[in-house]
C-alpha positions in Angstrom: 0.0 0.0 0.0 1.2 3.4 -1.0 0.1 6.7 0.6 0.4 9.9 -1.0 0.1 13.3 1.0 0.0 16.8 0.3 1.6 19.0 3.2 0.4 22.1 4.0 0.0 24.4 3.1 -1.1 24.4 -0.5 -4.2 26.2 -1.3 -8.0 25.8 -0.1 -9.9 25.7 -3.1 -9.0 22.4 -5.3 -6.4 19.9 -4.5 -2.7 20.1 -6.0 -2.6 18.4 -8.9 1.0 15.9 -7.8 -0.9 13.1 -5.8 -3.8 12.6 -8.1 -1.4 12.4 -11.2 0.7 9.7 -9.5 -2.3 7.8 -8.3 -3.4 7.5 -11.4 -0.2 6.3 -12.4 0.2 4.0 -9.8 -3.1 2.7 -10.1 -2.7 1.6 -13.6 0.3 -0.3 -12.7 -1.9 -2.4 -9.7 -0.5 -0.6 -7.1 -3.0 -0.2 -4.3 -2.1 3.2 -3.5 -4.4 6.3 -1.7 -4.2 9.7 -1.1 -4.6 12.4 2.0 -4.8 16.1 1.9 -3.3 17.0 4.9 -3.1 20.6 3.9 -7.0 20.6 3.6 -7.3 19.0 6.9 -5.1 21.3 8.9 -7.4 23.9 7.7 -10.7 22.9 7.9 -9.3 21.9 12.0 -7.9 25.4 12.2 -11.4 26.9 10.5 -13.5 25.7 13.5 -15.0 26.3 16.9 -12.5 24.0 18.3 -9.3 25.1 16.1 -10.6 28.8 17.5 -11.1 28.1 21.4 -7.8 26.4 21.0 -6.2 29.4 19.2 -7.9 31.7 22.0 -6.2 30.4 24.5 -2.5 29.9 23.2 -3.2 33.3 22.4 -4.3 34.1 25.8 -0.9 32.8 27.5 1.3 35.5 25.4 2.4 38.2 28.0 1.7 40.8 24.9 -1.0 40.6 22.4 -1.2 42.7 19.4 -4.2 44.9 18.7 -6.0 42.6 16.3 -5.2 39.3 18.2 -7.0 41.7 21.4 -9.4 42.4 19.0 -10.4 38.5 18.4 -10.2 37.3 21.8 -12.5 40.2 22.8 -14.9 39.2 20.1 -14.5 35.2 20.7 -17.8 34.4 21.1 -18.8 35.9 17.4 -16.0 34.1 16.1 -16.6 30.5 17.6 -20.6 31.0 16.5 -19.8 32.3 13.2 -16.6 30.2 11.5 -18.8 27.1 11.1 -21.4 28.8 9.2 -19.2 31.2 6.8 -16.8 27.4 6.4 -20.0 25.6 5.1 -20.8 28.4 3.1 -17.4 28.8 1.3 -17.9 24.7 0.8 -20.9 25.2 -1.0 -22.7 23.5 1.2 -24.9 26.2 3.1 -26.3 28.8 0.9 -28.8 30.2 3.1 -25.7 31.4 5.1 -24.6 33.6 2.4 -27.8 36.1 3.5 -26.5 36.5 6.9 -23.1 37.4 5.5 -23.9 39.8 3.0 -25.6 42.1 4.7 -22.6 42.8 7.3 -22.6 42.7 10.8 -22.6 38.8 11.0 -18.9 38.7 10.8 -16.5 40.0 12.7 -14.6 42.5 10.4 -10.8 42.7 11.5 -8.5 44.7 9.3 -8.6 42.6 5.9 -11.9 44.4 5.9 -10.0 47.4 5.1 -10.3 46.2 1.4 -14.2 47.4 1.2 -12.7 51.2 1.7 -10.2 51.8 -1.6 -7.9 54.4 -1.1 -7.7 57.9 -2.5 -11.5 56.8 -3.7 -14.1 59.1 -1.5 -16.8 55.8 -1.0 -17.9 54.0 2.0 -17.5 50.6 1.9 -21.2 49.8 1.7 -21.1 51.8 -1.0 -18.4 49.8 -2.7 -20.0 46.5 -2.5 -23.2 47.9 -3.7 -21.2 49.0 -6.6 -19.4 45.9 -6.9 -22.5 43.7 -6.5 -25.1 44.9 -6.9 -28.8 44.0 -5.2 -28.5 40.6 -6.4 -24.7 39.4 -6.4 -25.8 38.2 -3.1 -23.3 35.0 -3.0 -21.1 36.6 -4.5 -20.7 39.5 -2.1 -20.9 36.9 1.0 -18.1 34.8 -0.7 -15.5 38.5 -0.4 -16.7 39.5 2.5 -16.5 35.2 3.9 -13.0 35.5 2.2 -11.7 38.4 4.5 -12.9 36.9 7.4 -10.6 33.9 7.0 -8.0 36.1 5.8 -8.1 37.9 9.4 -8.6 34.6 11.2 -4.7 33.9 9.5 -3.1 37.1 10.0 -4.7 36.0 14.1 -2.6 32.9 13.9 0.5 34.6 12.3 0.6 37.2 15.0 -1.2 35.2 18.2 0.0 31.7 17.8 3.0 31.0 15.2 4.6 33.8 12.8 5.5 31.3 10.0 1.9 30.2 9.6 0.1 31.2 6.0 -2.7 30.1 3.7 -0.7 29.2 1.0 3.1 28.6 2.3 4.6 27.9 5.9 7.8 28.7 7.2 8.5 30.1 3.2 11.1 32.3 3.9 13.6 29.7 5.6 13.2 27.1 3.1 13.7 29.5 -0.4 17.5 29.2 -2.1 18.4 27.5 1.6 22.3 27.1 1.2 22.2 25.3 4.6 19.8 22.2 5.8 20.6 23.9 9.8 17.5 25.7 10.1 15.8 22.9 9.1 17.5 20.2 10.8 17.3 22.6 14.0 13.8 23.1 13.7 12.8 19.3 13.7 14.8 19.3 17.2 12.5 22.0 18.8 9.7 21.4 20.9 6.7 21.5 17.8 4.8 24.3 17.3 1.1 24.1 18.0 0.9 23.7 13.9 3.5 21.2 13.8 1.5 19.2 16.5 -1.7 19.5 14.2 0.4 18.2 11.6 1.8 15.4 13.3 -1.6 14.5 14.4 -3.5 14.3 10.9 0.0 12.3 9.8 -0.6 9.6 12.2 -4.1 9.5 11.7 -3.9 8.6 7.8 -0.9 6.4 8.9 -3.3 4.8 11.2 -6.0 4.3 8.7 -4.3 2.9 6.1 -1.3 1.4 6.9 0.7 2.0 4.3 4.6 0.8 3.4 5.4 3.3 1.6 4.6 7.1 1.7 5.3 9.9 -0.5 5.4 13.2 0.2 4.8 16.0 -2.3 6.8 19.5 -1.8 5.6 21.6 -4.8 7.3 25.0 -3.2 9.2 26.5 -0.4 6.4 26.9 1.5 5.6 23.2 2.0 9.2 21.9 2.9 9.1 22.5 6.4 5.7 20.5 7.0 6.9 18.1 5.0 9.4 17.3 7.0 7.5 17.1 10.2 5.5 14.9 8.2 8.9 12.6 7.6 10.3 13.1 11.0 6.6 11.5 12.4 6.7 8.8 10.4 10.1 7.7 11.0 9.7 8.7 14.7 6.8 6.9 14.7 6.6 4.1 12.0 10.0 3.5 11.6 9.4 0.3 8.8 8.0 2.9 6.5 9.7 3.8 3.6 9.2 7.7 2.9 9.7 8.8 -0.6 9.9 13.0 -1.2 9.5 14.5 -4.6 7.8 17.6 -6.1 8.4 21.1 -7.8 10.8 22.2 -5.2 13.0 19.3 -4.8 13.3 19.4 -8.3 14.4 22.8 -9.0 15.9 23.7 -5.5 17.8 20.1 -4.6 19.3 19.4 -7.5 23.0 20.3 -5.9 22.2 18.9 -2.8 25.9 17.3 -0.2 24.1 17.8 2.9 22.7 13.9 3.5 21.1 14.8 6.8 17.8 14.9 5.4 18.0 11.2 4.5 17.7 10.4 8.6 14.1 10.9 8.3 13.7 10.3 4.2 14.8 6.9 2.3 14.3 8.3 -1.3 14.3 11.7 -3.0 12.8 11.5 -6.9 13.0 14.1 -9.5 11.4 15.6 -12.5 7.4 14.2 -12.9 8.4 10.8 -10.8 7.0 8.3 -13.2 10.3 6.6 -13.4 11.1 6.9 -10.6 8.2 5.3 -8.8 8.3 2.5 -11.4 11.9 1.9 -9.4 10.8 2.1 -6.3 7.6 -0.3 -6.5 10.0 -2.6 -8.5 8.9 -2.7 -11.6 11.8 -0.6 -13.4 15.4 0.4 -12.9 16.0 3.1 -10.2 16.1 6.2 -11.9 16.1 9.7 -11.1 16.5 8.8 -7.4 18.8 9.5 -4.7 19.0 7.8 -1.2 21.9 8.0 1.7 23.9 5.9 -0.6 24.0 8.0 -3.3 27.0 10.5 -4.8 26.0 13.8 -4.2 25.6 16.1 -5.9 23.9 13.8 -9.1 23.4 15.1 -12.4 21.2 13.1 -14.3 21.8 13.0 -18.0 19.7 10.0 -19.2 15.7 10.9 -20.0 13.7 8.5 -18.6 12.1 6.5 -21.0 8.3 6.5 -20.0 5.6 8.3 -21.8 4.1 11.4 -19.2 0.6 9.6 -17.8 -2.1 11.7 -18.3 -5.3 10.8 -16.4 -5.1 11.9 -12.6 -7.4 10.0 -10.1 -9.5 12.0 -7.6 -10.5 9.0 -5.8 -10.2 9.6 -1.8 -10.3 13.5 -1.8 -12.9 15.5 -0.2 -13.5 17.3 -3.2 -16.6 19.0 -1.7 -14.5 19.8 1.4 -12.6 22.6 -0.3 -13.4 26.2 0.5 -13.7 28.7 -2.4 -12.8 32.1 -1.3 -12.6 35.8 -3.2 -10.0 37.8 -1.8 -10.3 40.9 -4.7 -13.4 41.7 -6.2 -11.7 41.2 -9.5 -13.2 38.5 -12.4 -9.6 36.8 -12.7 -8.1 37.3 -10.3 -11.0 35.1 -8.4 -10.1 32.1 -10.6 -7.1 30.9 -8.4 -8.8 30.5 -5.1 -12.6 30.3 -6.2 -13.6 27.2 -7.5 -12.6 23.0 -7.1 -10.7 23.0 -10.6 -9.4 19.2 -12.1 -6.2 19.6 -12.6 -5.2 18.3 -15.9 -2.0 18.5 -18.0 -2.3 18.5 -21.3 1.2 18.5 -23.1 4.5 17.2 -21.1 7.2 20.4 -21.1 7.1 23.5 -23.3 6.7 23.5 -26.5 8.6 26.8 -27.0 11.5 26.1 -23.6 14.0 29.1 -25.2 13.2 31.8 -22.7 16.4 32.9 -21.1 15.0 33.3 -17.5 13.2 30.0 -17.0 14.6 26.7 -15.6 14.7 25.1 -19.2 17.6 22.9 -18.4 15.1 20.9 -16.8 14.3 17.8 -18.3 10.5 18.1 -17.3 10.2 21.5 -19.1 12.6 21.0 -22.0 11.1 17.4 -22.9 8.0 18.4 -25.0 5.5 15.6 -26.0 1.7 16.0 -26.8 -0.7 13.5 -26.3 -3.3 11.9 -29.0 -6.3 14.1 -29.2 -8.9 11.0 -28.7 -7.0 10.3 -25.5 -7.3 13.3 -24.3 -11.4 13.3 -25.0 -11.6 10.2 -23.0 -9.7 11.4 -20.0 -11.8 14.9 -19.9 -15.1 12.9 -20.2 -13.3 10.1 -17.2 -13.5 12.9 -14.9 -16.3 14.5 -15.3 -18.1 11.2 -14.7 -15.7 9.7 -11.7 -16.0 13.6 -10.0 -19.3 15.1 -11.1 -17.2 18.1 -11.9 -16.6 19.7 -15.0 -13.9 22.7 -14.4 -11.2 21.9 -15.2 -7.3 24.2 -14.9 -4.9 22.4 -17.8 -1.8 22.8 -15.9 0.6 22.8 -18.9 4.4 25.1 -19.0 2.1 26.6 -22.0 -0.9 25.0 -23.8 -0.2 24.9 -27.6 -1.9 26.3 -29.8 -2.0 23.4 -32.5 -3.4 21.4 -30.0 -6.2 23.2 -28.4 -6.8 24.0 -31.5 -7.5 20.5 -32.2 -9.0 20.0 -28.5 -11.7 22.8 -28.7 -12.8 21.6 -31.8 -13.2 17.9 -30.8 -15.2 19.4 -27.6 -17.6 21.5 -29.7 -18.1 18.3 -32.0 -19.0 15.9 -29.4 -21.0 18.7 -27.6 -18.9 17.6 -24.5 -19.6 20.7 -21.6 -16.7 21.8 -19.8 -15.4 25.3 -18.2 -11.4 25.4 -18.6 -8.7 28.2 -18.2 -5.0 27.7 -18.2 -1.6 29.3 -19.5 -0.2 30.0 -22.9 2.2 32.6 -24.5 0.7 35.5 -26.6 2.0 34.8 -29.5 0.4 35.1 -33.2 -1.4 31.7 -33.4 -3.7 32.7 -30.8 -5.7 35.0 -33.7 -9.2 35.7 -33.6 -10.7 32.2 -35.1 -9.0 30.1 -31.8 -9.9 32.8 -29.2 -13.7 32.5 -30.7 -13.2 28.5 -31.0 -11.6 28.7 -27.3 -14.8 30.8 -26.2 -17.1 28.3 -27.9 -15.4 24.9 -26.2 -15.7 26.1 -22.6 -12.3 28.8 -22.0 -13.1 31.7 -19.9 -9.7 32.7 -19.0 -5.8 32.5 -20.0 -2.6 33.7 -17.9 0.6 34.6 -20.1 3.5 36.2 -19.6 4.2 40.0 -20.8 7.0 39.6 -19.0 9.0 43.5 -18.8 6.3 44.6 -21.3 9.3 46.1 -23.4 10.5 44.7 -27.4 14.5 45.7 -26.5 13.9 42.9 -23.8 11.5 40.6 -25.3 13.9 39.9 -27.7 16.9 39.9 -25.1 15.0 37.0 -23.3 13.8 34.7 -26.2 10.7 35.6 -25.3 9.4 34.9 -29.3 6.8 38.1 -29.0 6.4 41.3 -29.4 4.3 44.0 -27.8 2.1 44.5 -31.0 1.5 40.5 -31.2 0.9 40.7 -27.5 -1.8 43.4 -27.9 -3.5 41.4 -31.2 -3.5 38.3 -28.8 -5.1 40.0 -25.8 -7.8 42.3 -27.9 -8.6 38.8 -29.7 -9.1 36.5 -26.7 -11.3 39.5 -24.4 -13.6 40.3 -27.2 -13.8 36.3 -27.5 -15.0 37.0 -23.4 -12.2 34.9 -22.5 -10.0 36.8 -19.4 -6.7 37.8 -19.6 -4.0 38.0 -16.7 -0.7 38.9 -17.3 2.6 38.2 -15.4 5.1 41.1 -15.4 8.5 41.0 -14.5 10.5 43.7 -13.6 14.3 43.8 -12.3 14.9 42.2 -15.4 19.3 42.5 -16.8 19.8 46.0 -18.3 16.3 46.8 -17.8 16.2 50.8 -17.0 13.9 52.9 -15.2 12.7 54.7 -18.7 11.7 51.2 -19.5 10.0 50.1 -16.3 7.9 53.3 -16.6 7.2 52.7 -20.1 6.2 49.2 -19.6 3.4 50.3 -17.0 1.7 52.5 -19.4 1.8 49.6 -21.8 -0.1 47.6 -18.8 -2.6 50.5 -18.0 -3.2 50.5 -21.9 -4.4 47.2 -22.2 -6.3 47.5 -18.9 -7.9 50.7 -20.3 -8.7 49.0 -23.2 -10.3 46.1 -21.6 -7.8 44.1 -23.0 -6.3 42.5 -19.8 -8.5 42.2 -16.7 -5.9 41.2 -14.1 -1.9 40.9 -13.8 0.9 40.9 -11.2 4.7 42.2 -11.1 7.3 39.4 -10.2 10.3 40.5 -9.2 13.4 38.9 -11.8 15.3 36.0 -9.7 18.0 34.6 -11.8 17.8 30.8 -11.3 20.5 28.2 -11.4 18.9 26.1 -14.2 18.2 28.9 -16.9 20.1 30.1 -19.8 21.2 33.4 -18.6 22.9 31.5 -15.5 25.1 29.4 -18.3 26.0 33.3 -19.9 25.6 35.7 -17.7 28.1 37.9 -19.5 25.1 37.7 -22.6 23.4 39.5 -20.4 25.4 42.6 -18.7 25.6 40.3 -15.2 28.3 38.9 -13.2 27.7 36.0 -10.5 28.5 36.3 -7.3 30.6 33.8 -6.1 30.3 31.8 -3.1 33.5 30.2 -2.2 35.1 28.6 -5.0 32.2 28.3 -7.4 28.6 30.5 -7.9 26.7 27.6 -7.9 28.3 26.6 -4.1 24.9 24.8 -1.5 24.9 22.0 0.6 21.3 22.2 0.7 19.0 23.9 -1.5 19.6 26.2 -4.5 17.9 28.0 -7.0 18.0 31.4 -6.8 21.6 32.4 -7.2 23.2 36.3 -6.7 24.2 38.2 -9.6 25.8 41.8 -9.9 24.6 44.7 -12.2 26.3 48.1 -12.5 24.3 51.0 -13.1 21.3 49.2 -12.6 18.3 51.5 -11.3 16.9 50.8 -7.3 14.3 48.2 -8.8 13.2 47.1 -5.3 11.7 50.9 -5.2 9.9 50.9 -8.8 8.6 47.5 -7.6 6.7 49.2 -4.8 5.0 51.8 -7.2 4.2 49.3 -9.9 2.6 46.8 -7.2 0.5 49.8 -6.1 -0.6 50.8 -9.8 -1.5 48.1 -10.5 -3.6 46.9 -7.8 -5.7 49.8 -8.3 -5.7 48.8 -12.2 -7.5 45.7 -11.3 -9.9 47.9 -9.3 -10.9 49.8 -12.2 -9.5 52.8 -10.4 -6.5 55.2 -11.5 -6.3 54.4 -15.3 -6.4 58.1 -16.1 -3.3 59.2 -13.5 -0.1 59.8 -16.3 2.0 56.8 -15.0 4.8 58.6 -13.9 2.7 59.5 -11.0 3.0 56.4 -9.6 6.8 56.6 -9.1 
């Protein structure tokens, strides 16, 4: 028996799409394998009258409070009599509470409420949800108001009970480009936090239940490694004949130069890349590939592509799907998408089919190792789900969906008058003209992400990108009068990029807001990783790497991002602040008409 969890935290809408790929996997090759989401677990115990009266009175023991965790343990009682109610709701599951919620006054409304009152926009914040919703966007308006009631009820934890705690990540900031496994190996010696307790207990729980002999845990970002490892250190603590198996997005990108073998005292196996191979290894049934244990060399480079086909049909069986909690955090269309909504995650195409963009990790064998499935195959495994879930959203979770394909998938859809709602990520480049955006539309798609990127040619080009600005434009014009929404990822920070150009590239974003072309975005801030192009040649690029003992690329532990020098670059930390701050009130509808140097 195999168990696959998911740590926390992840997110609270839909689960992560790594243990219901591999179950499927697994499943196909008669393993008896099962899945837990510990990340939805933790929350839903946090998220109720219990997980509050506990948090009230940790918080009660700290010799100081701060003003909002004074402000919850004075209002306790609404808390306690209210989190059940707004939970259910967000669940989908009580829609009579959504009245109560709307109207205000139900909740308790900490500073996340803060949000209803815009600034430099004289309104009340009734007033700005009557605007926003109207007289009968009744679930709607509950669902943002539900939203920043949990979003207080974490920023309670953070400051009452354990600083690291988050919706999406915990403990992120240790665990990012960690040179050193000390904090980490430190932190599993400590007395547990009141988190890590909860995590230990949902761990020995599933244990409990279904007595596996082998788990794996997936880490798909920094933010999961630490639970993770709790997770580990409880099994081996507490199960010591159970082999634990780690994998996921972060040990792939971030562990790739690992020494340090500490971490093996509490993990047998570490996989890479999608873990197909690697899990046909470890159950026997292929050569060991793509692993390393204790008794491997470190660090490993692995040079041979695993020969077995991506598996494309993920299995939902054993998660709560109607357990998730939807939540609207901005009253903005797209931006909704990520945490509203119990999406199947389904991945279309294996790798890129462009992989040339300088800043992406494209020395990965995962992204660079592009293969697209039949189309009838494809059909099947849409239709699968829909019938084994009684779902039919679905979030196709490819590097970037290709346009000859969905160009073949939409049609197929339309022809078999198959009923699904999709979104998912692409590049805005020419082939997405007017005909597919309308075809898109017609087979379900209401939204696309894509990158912009610096939103300047000179660098489009520098990058590899493969667009321009005017193709970018075509492309976002085409899919929003096709209805379909459009966010954006920017980048700013990026090699040579100047301050002439990070202005000019905001007015190129509050264009294609203006124009309804784009109906949500957000700034990244450039992080030169160890696996991309402009790492191989920096001096391509007007950097120089900063060198860490004898070599750039020095870490015991983790690495990805890696330091890099630039002279005469501008102070892009700063411009980041005045872009961030543009833009959110872009995706308001508010300040398209300020000249952007304003902002700055």
């Amino acid at each position: 028996m195999i168990l696959l969890i998911t740590p926390p935290f992840v997110q609270l809408n839909t689960p992560y799409s790594a243990t219901p790929v591999l179950t499927g996997f697994l499943k196909a090759q008669g393993v008896d394998v099962i899945q837990s989401d510990i990340s939805l677990d933790l929350a839903l115990s946090l998220f109720s009258q219990a997980g509050l009266s506990q948090i009230a009175e940790i918080c009660k023991c700290n010799q100081e409070n701060t003003t909002l965790v004074n402000f919850f343990l004075n209002n306790l009682e609404q808390y306690t009599s209210t989190i059940e109610s707004a939970v259910s709701f967000l669940q989908g599951a009580n829609e009579a509470a959504g009245w109560l919620i709307a109207r205000r006054g139900y909740l308790p409304e900490g500073p996340s409420f803060k949000a209803l009152e815009p600034e430099g926009v004289e309104i009340s914040a009734d007033e700005n949800l009557n605007e926003l919703f109207g007289d009968l966007g009744v679930t709607d308006r509950a669902k943002y108001l539900a939203s920043l009631y949990l979003d207080d009820i974490a920023l309670i934890i953070r400051e009452g009970v354990d600083p690291d705690f988050g919706f999406s990540r915990y403990a992120e900031k240790i665990a990012s480009s960690a040179p050193s496994f000390d904090p980490f190996y430190n932190r599993l010696k400590e007395t547990p936090s009141y988190i890590d307790g909860l995590t230990e207990a949902f761990t020995v729980e599933a244990i409990n239940r279904h007595k596996p002999d082998i788990v794996g845990i997936t880490i798909p970002f920094p933010g999961t490694l630490c639970s993770a490892l709790q997770i580990a250190k409880t099994i081996k603590n507490t199960f010591p004949d159970i082999r634990v198996v780690i994998g996921g997005g972060y040990v792939n990108t971030e562990l790739r130069n690992m020494t340090d073998k500490r971490i093996f005292e509490i993990v047998d196996d570490i996989i890479y890349d999608e873990g197909f191979a690697p899990w046909l290894g470890i159950i026997g049934k292929g050569p060991s590939i793509r692993t390393i244990t204790a008794n491997s060399d470190l660090p490993q480079t692995f040079n041979t592509p695993p020969d077995q086909r991506p598996h494309l049909k993920p299995d939902y069986s054993g998660l709560k799907l109607s357990a998730y909690i939807n939540m609207v955090e901005m009253p903005n269309p797209m931006h909704r998408i990520w945490s509203d909504g119990c999406w199947l995650k389904l991945q279309l195409s294996n790798g890129c089919y462009w992989h040339k963009c300088a800043f992406c990790d494209t020395s990965l064998d995962y992204i660079q190792r592009y293969h697209a499935p039949e189309i009838d195959e494809l059909i099947e495994t849409i239709i699968q789900l829909k019938e084994e879930t009684g779902l039919s959203g679905f979030h196709f979770t490819d590097e970037a969906l290709p346009p000859a394909l969905i160009r073949k998938l939409c049609t197929e859809i339309i022809a078999r008058n198959i009923t699904i709602t999709w979104w998912g990520n692409i590049r805005f480049e020419k082939n997405f003209d007017p005909e597919l955006a309308d075809l898109m539309a017609a087979s379900g798609c209401i939204a696309v992400t894509g990158g912009i990127e610096c939103a300047n040619d000179r660098l489009l080009t520098l990058m590899n990108k493969g667009v321009t600005l005017a193709g970018v434009t075509n492309v976002c014009e085409a899919l929003s009068n096709a209805g379909i929404l459009v966010h954006a990822y920017l980048m700013y920070g990026f090699p040579t990029q100047t301050r002439e150009e990070t202005i000019q590239a905001l007015d190129f974003v509050r264009e294609r807001f203006e124009q309804g072309h784009i109906q949500s975005a957000y700034w990244h801030r450039f992080a030169l990783t160890i696996h991309s192009p402009i790492a191989k040649n920096p001096q391509n690029f007007g950097i120089e790497l900063i060198e860490q003992g004898n070599s750039p690329y020095k870490s015991i532990f983790a690495i990805n991002e890696i330091p890099y020098r630039e002279t005469s670059a501008p102070n892009h930390d700063r411009l980041g602040i005045s872009l961030r701050h543009a833009l959110y009130n872009y995706m308001l509808g508010l300040g398209l008409d300020i000249p952007v140097e304003e902002w700055f």
